[in-house]
DRENVEX-579807 format. One record per residue (C-alpha): residue number from 1; residue in three letters; y, z, x. Coordinates in Angstrom, 3 decimals. Each point is the difference from the previous one (the first is absolute). Layout:
<atom nr="NUM" rest="ALA" y="Y" z="Z" x="X"/>
...
% end
This chain:
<atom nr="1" rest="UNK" y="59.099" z="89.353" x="80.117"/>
<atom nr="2" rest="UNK" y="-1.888" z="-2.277" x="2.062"/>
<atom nr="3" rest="UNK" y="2.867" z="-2.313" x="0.973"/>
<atom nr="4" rest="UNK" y="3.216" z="1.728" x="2.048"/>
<atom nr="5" rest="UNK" y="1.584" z="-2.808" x="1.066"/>
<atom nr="6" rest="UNK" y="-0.410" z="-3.773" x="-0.310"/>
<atom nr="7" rest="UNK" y="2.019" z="-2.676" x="2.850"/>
<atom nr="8" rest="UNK" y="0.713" z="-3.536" x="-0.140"/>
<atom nr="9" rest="UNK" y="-2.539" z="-2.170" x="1.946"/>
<atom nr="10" rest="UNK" y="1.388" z="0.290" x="3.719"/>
<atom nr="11" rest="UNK" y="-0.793" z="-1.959" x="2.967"/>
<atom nr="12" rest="UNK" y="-2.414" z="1.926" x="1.370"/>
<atom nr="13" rest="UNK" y="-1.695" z="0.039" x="-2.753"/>
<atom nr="14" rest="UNK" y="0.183" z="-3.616" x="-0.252"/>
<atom nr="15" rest="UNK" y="-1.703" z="-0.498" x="3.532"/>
<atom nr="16" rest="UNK" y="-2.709" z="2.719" x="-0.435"/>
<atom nr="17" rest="UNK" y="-1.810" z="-2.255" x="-3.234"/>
<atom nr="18" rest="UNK" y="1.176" z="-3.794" x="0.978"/>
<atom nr="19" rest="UNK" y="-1.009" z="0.780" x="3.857"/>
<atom nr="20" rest="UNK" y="-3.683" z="0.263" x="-1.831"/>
<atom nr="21" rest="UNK" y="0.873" z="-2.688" x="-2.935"/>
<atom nr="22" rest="UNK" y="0.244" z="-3.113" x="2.712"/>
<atom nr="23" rest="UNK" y="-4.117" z="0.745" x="1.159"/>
<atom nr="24" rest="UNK" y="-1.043" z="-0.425" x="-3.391"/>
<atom nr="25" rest="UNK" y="-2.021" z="-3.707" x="-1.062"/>
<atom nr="26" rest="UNK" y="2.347" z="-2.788" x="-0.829"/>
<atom nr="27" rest="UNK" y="-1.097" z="0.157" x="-3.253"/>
<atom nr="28" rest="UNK" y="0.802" z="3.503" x="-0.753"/>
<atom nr="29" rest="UNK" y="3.743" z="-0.675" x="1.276"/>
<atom nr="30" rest="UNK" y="1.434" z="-2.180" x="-3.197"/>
<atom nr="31" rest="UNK" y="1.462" z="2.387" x="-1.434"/>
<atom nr="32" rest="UNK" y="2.662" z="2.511" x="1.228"/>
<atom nr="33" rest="UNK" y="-1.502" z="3.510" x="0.443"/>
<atom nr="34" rest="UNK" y="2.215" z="2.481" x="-2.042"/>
<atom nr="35" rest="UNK" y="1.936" z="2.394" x="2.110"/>
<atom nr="36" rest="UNK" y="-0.791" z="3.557" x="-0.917"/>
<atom nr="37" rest="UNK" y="2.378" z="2.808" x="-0.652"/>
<atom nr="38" rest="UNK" y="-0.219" z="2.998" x="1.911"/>
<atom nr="39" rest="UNK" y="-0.210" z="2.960" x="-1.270"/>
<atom nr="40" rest="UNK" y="-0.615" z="4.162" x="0.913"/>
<atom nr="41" rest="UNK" y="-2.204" z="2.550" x="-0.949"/>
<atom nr="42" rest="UNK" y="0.166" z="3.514" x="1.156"/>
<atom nr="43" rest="UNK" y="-3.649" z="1.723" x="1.005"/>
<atom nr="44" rest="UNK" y="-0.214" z="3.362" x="1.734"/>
<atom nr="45" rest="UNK" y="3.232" z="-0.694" x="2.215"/>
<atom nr="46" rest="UNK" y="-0.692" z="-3.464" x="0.555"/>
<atom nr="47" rest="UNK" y="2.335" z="-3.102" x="-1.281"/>
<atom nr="48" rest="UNK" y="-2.914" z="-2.611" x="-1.076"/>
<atom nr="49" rest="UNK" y="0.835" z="-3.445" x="0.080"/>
<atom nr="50" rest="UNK" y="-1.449" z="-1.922" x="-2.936"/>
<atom nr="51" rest="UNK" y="0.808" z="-3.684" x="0.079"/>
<atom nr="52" rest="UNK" y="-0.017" z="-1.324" x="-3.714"/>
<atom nr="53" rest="UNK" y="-0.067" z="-3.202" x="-2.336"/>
<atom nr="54" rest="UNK" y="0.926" z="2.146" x="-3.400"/>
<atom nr="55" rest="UNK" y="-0.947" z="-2.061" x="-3.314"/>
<atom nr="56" rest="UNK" y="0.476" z="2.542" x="-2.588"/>
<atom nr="57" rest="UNK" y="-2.010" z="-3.010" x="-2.594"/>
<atom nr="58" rest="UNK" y="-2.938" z="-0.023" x="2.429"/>
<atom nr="59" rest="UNK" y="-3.594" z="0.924" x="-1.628"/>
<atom nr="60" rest="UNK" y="-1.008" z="0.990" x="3.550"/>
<atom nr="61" rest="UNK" y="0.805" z="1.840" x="3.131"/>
<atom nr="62" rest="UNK" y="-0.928" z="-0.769" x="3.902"/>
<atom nr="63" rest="UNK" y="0.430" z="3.042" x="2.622"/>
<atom nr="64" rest="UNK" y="-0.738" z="-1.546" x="3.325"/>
<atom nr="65" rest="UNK" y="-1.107" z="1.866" x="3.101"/>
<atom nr="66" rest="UNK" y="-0.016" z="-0.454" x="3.356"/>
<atom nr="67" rest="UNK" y="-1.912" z="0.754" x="3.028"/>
<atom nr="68" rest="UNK" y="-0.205" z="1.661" x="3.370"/>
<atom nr="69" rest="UNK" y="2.647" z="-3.293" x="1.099"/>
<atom nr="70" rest="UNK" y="1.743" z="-0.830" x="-2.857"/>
<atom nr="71" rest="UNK" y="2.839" z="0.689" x="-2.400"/>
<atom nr="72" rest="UNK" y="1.398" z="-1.518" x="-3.292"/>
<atom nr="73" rest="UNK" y="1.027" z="-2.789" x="1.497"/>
<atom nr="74" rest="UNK" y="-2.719" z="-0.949" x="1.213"/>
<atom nr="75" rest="UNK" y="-1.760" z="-0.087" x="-2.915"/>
<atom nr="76" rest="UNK" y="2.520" z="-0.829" x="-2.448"/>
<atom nr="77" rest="UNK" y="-0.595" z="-4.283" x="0.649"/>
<atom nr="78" rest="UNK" y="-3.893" z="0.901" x="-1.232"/>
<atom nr="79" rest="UNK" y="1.427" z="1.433" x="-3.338"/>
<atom nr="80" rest="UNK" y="1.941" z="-2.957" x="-0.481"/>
<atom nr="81" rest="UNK" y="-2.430" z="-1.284" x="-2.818"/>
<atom nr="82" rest="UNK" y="0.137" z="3.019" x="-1.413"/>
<atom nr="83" rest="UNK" y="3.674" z="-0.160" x="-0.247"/>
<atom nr="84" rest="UNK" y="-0.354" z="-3.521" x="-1.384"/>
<atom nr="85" rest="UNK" y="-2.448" z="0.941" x="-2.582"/>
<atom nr="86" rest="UNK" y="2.060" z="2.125" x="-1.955"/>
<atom nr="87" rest="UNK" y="-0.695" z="3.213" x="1.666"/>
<atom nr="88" rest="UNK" y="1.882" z="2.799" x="1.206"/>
<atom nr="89" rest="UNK" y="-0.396" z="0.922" x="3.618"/>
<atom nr="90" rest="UNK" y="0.570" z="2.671" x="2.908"/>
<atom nr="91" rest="UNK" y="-0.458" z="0.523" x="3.285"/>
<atom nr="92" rest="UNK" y="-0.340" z="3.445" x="1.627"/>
<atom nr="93" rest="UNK" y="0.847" z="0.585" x="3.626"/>
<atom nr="94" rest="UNK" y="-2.113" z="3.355" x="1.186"/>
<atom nr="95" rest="UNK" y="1.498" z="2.196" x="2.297"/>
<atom nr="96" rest="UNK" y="0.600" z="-1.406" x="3.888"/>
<atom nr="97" rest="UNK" y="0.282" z="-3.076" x="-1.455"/>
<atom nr="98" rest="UNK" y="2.505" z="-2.904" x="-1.410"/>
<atom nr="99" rest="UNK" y="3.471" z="2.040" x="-1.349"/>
<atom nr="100" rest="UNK" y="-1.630" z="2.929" x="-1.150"/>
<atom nr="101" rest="UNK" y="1.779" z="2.863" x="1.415"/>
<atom nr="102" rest="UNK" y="-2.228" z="2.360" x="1.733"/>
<atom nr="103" rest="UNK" y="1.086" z="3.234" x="1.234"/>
<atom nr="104" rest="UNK" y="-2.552" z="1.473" x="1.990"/>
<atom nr="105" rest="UNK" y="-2.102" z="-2.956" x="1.520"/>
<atom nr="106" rest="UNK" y="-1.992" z="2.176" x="2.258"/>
<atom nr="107" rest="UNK" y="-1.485" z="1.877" x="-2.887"/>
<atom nr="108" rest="UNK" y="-1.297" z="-3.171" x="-2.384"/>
<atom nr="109" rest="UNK" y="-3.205" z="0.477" x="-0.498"/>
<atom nr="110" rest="UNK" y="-2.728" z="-2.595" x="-2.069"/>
<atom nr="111" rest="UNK" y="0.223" z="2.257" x="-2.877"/>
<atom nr="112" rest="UNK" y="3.512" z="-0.113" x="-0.334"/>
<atom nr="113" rest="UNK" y="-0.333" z="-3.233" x="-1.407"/>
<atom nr="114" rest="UNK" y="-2.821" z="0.561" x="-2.068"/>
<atom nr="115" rest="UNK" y="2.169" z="2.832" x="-1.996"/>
<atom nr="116" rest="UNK" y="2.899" z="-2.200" x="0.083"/>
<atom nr="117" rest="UNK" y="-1.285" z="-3.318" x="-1.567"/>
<atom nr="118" rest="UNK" y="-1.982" z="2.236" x="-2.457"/>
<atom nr="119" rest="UNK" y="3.642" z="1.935" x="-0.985"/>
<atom nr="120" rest="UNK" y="1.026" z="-3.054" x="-0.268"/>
<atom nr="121" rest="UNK" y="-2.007" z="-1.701" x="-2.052"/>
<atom nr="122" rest="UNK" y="-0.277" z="3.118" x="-2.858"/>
<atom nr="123" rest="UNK" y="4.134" z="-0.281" x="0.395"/>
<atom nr="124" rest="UNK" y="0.035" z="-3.908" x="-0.643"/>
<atom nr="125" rest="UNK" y="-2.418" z="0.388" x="-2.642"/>
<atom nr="126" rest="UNK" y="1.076" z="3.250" x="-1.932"/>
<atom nr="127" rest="UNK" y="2.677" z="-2.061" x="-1.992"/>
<atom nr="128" rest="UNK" y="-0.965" z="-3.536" x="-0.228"/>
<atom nr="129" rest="UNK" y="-3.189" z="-0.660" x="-1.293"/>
<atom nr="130" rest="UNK" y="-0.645" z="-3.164" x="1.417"/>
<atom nr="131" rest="UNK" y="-2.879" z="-0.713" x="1.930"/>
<atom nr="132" rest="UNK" y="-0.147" z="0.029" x="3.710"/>
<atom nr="133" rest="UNK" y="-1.683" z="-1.582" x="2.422"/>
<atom nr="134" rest="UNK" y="-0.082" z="0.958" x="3.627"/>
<atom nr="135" rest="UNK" y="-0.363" z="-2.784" x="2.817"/>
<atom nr="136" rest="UNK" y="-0.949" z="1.310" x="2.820"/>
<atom nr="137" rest="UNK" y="-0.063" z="-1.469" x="3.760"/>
<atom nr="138" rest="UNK" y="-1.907" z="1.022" x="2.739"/>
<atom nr="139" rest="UNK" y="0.005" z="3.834" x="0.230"/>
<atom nr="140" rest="UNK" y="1.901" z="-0.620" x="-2.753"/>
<atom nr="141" rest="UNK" y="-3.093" z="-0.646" x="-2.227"/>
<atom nr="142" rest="UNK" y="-1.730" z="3.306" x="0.295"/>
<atom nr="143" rest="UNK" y="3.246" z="1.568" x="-0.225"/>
<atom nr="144" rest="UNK" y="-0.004" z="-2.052" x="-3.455"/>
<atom nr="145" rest="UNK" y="-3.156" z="1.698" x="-0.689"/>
<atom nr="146" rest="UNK" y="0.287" z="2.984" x="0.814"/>
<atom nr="147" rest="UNK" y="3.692" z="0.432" x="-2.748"/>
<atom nr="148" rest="UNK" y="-1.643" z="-1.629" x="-2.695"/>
<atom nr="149" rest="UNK" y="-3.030" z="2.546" x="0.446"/>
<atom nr="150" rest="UNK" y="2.207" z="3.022" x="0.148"/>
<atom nr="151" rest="UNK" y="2.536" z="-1.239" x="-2.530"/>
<atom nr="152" rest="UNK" y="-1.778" z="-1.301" x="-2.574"/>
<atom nr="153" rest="UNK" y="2.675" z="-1.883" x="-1.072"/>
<atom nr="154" rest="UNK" y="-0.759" z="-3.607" x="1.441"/>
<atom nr="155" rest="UNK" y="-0.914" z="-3.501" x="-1.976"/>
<atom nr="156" rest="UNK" y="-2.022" z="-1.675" x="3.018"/>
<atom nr="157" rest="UNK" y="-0.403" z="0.071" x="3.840"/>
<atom nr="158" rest="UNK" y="0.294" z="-3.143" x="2.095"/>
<atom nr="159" rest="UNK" y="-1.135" z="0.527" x="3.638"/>
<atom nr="160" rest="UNK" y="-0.047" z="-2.309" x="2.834"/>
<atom nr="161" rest="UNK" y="-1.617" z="2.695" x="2.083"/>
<atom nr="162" rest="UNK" y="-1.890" z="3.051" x="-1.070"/>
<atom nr="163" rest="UNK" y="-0.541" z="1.862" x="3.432"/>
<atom nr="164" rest="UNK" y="-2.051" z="3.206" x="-0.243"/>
<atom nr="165" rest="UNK" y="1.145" z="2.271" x="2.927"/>
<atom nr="166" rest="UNK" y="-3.563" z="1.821" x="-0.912"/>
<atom nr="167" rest="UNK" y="-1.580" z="-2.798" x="1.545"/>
<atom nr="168" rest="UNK" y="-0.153" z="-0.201" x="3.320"/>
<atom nr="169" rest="UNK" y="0.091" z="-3.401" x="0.195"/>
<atom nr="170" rest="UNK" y="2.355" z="-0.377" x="-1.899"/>
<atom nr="171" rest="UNK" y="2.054" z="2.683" x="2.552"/>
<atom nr="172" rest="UNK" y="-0.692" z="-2.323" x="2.870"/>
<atom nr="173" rest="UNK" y="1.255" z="-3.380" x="-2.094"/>
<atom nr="174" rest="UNK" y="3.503" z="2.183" x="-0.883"/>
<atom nr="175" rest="UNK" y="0.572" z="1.099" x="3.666"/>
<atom nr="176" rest="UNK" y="-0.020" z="-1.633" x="2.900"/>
<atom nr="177" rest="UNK" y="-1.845" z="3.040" x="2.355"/>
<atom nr="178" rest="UNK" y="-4.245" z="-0.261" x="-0.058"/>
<atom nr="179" rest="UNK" y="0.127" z="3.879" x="-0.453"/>
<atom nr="180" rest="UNK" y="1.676" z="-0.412" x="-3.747"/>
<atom nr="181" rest="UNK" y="-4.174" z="-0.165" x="-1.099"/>
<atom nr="182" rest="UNK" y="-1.946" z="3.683" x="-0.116"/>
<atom nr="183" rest="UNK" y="2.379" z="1.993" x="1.950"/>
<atom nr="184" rest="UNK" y="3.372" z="-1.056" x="-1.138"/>
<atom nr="185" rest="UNK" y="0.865" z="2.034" x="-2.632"/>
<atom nr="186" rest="UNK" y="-1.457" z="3.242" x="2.092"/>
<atom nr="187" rest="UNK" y="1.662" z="-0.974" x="2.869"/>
<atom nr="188" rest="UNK" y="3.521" z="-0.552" x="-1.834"/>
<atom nr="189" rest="UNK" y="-0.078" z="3.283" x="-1.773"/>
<atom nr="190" rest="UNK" y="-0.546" z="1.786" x="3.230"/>
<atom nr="191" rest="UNK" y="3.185" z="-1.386" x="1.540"/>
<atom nr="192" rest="UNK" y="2.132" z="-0.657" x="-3.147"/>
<atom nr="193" rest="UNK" y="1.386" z="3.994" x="0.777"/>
<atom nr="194" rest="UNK" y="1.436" z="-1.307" x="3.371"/>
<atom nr="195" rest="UNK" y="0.445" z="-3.388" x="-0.199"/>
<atom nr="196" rest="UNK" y="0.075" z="-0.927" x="-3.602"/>
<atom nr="197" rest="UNK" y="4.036" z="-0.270" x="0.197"/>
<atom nr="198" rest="UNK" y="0.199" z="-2.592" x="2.725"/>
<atom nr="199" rest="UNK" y="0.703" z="-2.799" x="-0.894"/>
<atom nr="200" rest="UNK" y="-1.270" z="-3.752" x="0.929"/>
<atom nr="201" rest="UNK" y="0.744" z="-3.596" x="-0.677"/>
<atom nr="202" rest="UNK" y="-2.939" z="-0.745" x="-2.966"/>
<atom nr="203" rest="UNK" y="-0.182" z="-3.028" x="1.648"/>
<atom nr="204" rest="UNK" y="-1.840" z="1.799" x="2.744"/>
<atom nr="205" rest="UNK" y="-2.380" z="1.951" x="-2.932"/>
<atom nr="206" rest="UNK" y="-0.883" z="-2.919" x="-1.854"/>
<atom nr="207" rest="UNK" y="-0.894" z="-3.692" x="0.707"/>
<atom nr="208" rest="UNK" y="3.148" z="-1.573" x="-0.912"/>
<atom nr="209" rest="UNK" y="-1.026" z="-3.158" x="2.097"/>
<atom nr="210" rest="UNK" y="-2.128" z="-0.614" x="-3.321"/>
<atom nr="211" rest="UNK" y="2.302" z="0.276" x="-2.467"/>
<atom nr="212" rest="UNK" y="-0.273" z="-4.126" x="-0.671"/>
<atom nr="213" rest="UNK" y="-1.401" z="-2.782" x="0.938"/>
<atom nr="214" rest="UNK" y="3.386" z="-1.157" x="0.975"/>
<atom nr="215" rest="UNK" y="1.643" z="0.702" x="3.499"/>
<atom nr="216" rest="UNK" y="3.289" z="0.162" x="-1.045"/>
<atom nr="217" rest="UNK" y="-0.392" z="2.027" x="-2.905"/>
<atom nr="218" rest="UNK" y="-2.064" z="2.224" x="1.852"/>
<atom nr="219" rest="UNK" y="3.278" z="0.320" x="2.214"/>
<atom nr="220" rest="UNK" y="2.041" z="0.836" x="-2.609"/>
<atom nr="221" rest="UNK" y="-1.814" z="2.471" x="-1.803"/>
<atom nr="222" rest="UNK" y="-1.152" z="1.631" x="3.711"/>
<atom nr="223" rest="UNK" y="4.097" z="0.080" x="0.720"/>
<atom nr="224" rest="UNK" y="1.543" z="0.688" x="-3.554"/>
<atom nr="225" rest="UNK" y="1.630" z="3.688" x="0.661"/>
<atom nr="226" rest="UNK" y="-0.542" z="0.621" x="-3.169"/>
<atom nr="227" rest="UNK" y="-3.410" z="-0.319" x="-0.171"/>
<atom nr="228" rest="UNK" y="-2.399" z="-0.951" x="2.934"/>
<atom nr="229" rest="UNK" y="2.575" z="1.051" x="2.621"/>
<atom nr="230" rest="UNK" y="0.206" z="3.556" x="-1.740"/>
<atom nr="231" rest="UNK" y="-1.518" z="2.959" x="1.973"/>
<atom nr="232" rest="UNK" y="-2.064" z="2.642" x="-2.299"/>
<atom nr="233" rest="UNK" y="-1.377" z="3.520" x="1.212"/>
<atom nr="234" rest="UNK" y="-2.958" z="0.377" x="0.999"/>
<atom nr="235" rest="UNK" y="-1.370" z="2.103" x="-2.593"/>
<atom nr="236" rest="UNK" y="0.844" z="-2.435" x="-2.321"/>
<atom nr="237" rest="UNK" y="-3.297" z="-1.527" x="0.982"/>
<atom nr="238" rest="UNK" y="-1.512" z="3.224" x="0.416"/>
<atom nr="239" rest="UNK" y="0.554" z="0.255" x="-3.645"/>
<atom nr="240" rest="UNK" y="-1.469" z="-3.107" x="-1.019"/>
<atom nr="241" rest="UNK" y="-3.410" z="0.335" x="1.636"/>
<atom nr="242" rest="UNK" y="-0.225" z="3.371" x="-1.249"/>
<atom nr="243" rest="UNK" y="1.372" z="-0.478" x="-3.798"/>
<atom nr="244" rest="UNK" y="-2.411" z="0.350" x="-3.012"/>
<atom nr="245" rest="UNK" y="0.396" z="-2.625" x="-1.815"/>
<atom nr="246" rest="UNK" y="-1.377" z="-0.439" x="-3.308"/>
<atom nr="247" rest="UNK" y="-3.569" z="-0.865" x="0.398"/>
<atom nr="248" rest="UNK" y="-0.228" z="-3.913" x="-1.825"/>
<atom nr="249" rest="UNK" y="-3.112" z="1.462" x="-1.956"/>
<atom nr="250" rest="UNK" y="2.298" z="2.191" x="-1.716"/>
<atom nr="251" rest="UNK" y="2.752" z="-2.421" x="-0.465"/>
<atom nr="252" rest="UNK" y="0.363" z="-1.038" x="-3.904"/>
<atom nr="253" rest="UNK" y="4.026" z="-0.197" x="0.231"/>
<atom nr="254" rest="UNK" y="0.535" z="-3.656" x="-0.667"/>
<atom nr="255" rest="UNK" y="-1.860" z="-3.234" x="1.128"/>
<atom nr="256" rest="UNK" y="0.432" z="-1.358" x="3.445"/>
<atom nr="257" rest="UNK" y="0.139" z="-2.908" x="1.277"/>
<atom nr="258" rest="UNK" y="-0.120" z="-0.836" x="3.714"/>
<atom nr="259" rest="UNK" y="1.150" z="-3.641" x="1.336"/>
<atom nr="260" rest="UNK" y="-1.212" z="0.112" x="3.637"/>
<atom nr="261" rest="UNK" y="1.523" z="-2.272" x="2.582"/>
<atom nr="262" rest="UNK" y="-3.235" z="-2.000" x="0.934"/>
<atom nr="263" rest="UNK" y="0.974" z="-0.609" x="3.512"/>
<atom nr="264" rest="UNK" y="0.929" z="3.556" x="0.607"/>
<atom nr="265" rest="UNK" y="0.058" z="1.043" x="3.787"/>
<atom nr="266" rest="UNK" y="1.222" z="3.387" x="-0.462"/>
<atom nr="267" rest="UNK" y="-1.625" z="1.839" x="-3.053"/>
<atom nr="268" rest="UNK" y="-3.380" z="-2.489" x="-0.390"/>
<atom nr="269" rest="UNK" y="-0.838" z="-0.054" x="-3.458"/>
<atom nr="270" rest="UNK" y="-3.069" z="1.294" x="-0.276"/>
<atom nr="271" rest="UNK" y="1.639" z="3.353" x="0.841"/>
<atom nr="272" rest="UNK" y="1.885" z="-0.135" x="-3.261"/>
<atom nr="273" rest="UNK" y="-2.306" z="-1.927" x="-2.237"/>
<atom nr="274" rest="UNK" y="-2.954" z="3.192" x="0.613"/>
<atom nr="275" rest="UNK" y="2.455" z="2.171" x="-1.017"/>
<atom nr="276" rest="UNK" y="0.922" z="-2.149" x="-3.430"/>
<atom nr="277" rest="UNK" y="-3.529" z="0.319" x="-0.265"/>
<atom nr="278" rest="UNK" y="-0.857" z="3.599" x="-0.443"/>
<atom nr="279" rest="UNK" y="2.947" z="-0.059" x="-2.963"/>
<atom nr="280" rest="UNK" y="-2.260" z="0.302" x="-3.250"/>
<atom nr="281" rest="UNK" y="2.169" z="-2.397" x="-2.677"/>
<atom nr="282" rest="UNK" y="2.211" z="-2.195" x="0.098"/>
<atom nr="283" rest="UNK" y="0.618" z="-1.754" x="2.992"/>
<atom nr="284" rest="UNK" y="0.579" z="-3.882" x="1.377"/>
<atom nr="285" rest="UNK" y="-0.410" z="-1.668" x="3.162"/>
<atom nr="286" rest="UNK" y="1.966" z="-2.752" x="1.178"/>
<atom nr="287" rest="UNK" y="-0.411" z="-1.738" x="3.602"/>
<atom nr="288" rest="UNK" y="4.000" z="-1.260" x="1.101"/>
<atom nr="289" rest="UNK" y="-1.232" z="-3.020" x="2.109"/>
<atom nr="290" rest="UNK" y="1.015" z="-0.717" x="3.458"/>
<atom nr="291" rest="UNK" y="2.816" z="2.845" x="-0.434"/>
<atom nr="292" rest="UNK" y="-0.009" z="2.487" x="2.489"/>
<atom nr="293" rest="UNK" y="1.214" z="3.811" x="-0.322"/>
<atom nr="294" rest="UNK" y="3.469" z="-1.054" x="-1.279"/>
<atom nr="295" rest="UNK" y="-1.237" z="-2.531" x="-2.614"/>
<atom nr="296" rest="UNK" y="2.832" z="-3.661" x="0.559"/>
<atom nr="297" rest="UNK" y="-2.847" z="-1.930" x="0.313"/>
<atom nr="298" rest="UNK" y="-1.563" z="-3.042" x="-2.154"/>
<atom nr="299" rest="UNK" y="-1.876" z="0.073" x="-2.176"/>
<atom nr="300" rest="UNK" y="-0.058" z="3.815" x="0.081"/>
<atom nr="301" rest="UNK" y="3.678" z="0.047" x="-1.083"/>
<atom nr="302" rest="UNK" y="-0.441" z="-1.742" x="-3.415"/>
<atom nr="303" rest="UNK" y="-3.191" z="2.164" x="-0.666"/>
<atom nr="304" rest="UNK" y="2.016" z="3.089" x="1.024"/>
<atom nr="305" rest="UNK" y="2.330" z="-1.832" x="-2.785"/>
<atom nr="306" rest="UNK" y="-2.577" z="-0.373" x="-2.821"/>
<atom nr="307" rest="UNK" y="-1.636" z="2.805" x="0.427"/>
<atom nr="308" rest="UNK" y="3.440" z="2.003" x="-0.356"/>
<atom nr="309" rest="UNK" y="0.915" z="-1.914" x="-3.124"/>
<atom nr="310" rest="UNK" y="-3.221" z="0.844" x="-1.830"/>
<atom nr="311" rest="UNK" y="-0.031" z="3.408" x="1.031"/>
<atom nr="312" rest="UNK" y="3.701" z="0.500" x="-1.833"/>
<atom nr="313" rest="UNK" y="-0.882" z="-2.257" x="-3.011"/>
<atom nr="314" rest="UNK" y="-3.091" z="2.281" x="-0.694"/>
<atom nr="315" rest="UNK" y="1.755" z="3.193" x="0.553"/>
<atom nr="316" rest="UNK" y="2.993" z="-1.488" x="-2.235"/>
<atom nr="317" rest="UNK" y="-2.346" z="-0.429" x="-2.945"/>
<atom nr="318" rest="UNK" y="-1.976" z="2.981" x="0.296"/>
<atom nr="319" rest="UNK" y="3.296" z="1.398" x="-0.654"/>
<atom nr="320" rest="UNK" y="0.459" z="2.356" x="-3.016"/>
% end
C-alpha cells in the first residue's frame, strides 16, 4: 500500500511551497498554485512524506525530486504547470529533509536514497500504468537518473542539473572544499569509519551562497530547516563521490532532457551538458536563460515552462 495516511493541507505546509511561490516571475503568479495533500509512505522504517496533486483522469504522472537543499516545497511552485496541464503530481521529501520522518539521521547514506526513490517508483508504478515522468532538481537530477536506470519503469527524465560525482570537476562544482577533485572520494572513504556519523550544517558542504541569483532567496533556501538549514552526515557525501552510478553510455532507460540554468554559479553547465553527451539516444538540451541554480528567472522561467509542457504532451501521446 503505498499511501498510510493522507492529512488536510496544514499551515506548515502552506508556508514551506508559498514561501518559494512569491520568487517566482510575475507572470507565472496568475493563477493560484494548488495546495497539495500530504500523504505517507512507509520504506524500511522510515515515514516518507510524499506531497501530492492526485487526478485519478490524468494521462500523465510528475515525481519531483529534490536536492542536497531542498524539499517538496520547494519545488512544488516549479510543478505548478504541470498541475495546470492536466497532470498528476508528487513531491518526495528524502530522508533529513522536509517532513519525512527519519529515524537514524547519522546513518543516511547517498545510497539510501537511490534505493528509496527506485522502491518507490516500481511501487507507484506496479498498479497504475500511467506514464511517469521524473523532474529532477539539482542533485535531484542524477538522482532522477539514476531510478529511471535501475527501475525501468520511467516515461522521461527532465534535469536541470546532471552532476557526475565521477568527475572531478564536477566534485569541486558540488562542494565547496578544493580537495573534492582527485582525492575526495579516497580521502572520504578513509575517514567515513570515524567520522562518517558527524554531522554538519550542508550549508557548510555545499555552496549554498549559489543557490540563485537572488539574495533573498538565497537566504531562504540557506535558512529553511527543512532544507538548506538541515545538517547531513558526513558519509553521506562520502557516498556520493564514491557511488557507481550508471555509466550514461549504458543508459537506454528513457530520454532525458536537461534544462540548464544558463547563468549557473554553482553547477556551470558545461559540467552537466558533457555528461548528456556521452548518453547514446535520445536526449535534448535546453539553455534556461539568465536563471541561476534555482531557475525564477526570465526568460528561463517560461522556457523551463515550454519545455515541461512538450515533454508531457509527447509522453501523453506516446501513451498506449
Amino acid at each position: 500500500m503505498r499511501v498510510v495516511a493522507r492529512l488536510l493541507p496544514g499551515d506548515a505546509y502552506r508556508v514551506d511551497y508559498l514561501r518559494y511561490a512569491q520568487f517566482l516571475p510575475i507572470a507565472h503568479r496568475g493563477e493560484p498554485i494548488p495546495a497539495p495533500d500530504h500523504t505517507w509512505w512507509s520504506w524500511r522504517g522510515r515515514r516518507v512524506h510524499v506531497a501530492r496533486a492526485v487526478d485519478a483522469g490524468a494521462p500523465v504522472r510528475v515525481l519531483a525530486i529534490h536536492g542536497a537543499g531542498g524539499h517538496a516545497g520547494l519545488l512544488w511552485p516549479l510543478t505548478a504547470v504541470a498541475r495546470r496541464e492536466g497532470v498528476e503530481v508528487m513531491a518526495i521529501d528524502l530522508p533529513l529533509y522536509g517532513d519525512t520522518v527519519e529515524p537514524r539521521p547519522r546513518s543516511v547514506r547517498y545510497r539510501d536514497w537511490v534505493e528509496l526513490l527506485t522502491e518507490f517508483v516500481c511501487a507507484e508504478t506496479e498498479f497504475d500504468d500511467r506514464p511517469l515522468v521524473l523532474f529532477g532538481a539539482s542533485m535531484g537530477g542524477v538522482l532522477a537518473y539514476e531510478t529511471a536506470a535501475r527501475s525501468g519503469a520511467v516515461a522521461h527524465v527532465v534535469a536541470t542539473c546532471l552532476l557526475d560525482p565521477a568527475d572531478p570537476a564536477a566534485r569541486r562544482a558540488a562542494a565547496r572544499w578544493s580537495l573534492t577533485g582527485g582525492v575526495a572520494p579516497m580521502l572520504l572513504r578513509a575517514v567515513d569509519p570515524i567520522f562518517g556519523r558527524v554531522r554538519v550544517p550542508i550549508r557548510w558542504l555545499v555552496d549554498m551562497g549559489n543557490m540563485s541569483l537572488d539574495p533573498k532567496l538565497t537566504r531562504v533556501c540557506a535558512t529553511d530547516p527543512k532544507g538548506g538549514g538541515v545538517s547531513v552526515p558526513l558519509g553521506l557525501l562520502a557516498d556520493f563521490f564514491s557511488f557507481g552510478h550508471t555509466a550514461p553510455e549504458n543508459f537506454d532507460a528513457a530520454p532525458v532532457t536537461l534544462v540548464h540554468p544558463a547563468a549557473d554559479r554553482w553547477t556551470p553547465p558545461e559540467l552537466s551538458i558533457r555528461f548528456l553527451r556521452r548518453i547514446p539516444n535520445h536526449t535534448r538540451l535546453v539553455m534556461l536563460e539568465n536563471c541561476g541554480h534555482f531557475p525564477i528567472e526570465e526568460p528561463g522561467a517560461t522556457q523551463l515552462r515550454d519545455t515541461f509542457r512538450e515533454v508531457l504532451d509527447a509522453v501523453a501521446k506516446a501513451a498506449p
